[in-house]
C-alpha positions in Angstrom: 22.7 -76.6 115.3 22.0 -78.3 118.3 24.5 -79.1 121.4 25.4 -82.6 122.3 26.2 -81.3 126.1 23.1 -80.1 127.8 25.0 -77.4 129.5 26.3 -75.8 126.3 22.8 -74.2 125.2 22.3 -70.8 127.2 18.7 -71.1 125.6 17.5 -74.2 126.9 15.2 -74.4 130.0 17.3 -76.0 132.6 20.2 -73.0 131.1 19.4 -71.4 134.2 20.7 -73.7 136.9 24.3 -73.5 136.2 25.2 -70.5 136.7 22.7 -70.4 140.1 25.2 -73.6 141.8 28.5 -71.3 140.4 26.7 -68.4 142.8 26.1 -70.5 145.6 29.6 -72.2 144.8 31.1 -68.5 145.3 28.9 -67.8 148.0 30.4 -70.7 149.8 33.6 -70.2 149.2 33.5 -66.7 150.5 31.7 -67.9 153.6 34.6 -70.8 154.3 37.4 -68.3 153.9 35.4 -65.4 156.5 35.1 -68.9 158.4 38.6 -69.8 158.1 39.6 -66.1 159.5 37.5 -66.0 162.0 38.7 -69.3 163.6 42.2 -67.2 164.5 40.6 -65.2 167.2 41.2 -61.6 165.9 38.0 -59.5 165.6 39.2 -57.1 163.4 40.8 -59.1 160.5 37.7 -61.3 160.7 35.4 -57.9 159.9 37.6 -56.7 157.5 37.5 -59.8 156.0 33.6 -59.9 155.7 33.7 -56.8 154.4 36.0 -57.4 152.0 33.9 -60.6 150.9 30.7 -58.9 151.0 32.6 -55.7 149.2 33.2 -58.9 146.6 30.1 -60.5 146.3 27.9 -57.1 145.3 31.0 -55.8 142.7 31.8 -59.0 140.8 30.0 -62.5 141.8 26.2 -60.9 141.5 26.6 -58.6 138.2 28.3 -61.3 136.5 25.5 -63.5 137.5 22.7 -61.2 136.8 25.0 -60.4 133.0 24.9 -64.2 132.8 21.3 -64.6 133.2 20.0 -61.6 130.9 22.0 -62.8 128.3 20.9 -66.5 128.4 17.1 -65.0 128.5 17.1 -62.4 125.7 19.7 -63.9 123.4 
């Protein structure tokens, strides 16, 4: 069965790309809000903050990318 949308087949060569702009997507909304913080002036909300987004980033936005990408290559 083959997919009208070229997005909707994981197997497909160019499968890859979406979920690589959803990353950098995350990654730059994570960067805005440690942006957004550090434009009120207090140092230690702002590193708490990055922390917290970089805490973020390693525990949920890359192992759902990496799951993503394993199952899209061995499926």
């Amino acid at each position: 069965m083959r997919y009208q949308d070229k997005w909707a087949d994981r197997r497909m060569a160019s499968g890859g790309l979406k979920p690589f702009i959803f990353l950098i997507m995350e990654i730059t909304a994570l960067v805005m809000a440690c942006w957004f913080v550090s434009l009120f002036g207090v140092l230690f909300i702002t590193v708490l903050v990055s922390l917290g987004a970089i805490y973020f980033f390693m525990s949920s936005a890359l192992p759902r990318y990496n799951k993503v990408i394993k199952r899209q290559k061995y499926s």
